[in-house]
N, C-alpha and C positions, 0 to 999 in steps of 0.2 A: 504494500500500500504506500503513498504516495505523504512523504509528509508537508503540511506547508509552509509556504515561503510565501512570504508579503511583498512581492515585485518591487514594492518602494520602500523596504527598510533601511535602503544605505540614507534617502531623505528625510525617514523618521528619526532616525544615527544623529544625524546631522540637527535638526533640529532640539533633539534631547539636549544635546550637545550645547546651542545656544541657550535655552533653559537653564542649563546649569551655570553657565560662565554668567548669565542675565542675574542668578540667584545670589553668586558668590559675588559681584561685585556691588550688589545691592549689601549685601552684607558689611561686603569692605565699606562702604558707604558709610552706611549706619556705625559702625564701629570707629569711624574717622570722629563722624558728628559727636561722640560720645568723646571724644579723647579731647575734640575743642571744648566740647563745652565743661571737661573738668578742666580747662585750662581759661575758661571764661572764669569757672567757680572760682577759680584761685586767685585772680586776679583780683575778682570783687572782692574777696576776705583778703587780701593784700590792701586793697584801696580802703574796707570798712577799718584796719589795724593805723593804716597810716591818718586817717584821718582822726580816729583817738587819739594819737602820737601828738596830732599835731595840736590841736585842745588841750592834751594836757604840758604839752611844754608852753603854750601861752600865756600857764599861770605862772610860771617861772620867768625871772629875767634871765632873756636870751638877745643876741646882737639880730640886726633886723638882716641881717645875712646867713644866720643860720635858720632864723623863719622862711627866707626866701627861700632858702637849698631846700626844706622841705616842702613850702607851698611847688617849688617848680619837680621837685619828685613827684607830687601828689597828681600834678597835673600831666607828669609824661604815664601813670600809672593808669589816670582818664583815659589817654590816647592809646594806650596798648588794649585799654577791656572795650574800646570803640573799635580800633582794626578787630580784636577777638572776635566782638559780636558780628561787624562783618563776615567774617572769615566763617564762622556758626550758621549766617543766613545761606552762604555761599552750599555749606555742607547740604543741611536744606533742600535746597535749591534740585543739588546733584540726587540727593536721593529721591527725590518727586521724578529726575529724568528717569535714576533706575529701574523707579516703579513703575513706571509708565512701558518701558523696556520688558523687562520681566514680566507686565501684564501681558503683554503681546506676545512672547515668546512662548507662556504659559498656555493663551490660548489658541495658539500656534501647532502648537504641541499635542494637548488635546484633541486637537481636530485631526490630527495626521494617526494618532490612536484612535479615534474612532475608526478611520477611514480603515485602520489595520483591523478593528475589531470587526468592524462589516465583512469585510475581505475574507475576514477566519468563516464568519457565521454561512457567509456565502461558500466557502470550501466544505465547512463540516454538513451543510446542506446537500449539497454537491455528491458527497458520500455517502450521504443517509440514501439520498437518491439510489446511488447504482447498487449499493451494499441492498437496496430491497428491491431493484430489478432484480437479481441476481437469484435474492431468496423467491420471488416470483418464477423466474424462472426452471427455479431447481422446482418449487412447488409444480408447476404444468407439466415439466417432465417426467418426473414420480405420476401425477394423475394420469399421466399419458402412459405411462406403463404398465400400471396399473389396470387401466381400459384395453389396452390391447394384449395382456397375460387372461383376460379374462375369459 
């Protein structure tokens, strides 16, 4: 008997294929966005320390240039959790592309296994078929023997 083959498995191959690369960079994605934004967190509990810092050295005399060195720390620390948050929207951004990616790929995917799953049902069909010609026929031939032993 005859086993089957899906004519178009090297393109189901192939699409599985993108699926997975679709999934894993979705992944990398999300796992980038998680790493900025523990690098956002830190920032802002760096900027919430510095700015108690800076509160509490004002009740102290200090030269008005060690205030500044801090006021302009405070304010490059501004500037780095703003590119951050950029850089967080950015990640964002890329994972909405991968999922978008991924959706496609999935139902990409899907459809090309169905197409395989039809393909089986029409084969295993296909054999039901001859597998009960077959036993029809053996059945007529026995009846026909039958008939004419008689």
């Amino acid at each position: 008997m005859k086993n089957f083959q899906f004519h178009l498995q090297k393109i189901l191959d192939l699409k599985e294929k993108e699926k997975e690369q679709a999934e894993w960079a979705f992944g990398k994605s999300v796992q980038k966005k998680n790493e900025e934004e523990t690098k956002l967190y830190q920032l802002t509990e760096l900027r919430n320390e510095v700015t108690e810092s800076l509160y509490s050295i004002q009740s102290e005399p200090r030269s008005i240039s060690e205030l500044m060195q801090f006021v302009q720390y405070q304010q490059s620390v501004d500037k780095k959790i703003e590119s951050q948050r950029r850089t967080v929207n950015g990640c964002e951004q890329e994972i909405e592309r991968c999922q978008t990616r991924l959706t496609f790929h999935m139902t990409e995917s899907k459809l090309w296994n169905r197409l395989k799953e039809k393909a089986r049902e029409s084969f295993d069909e296909n054999i039901k078929q001859r597998e009960q010609k077959e036993l029809d026929e053996i059945g007529i031939n026995r009846y026909l023997r039958r008939a004419t032993h008689r």
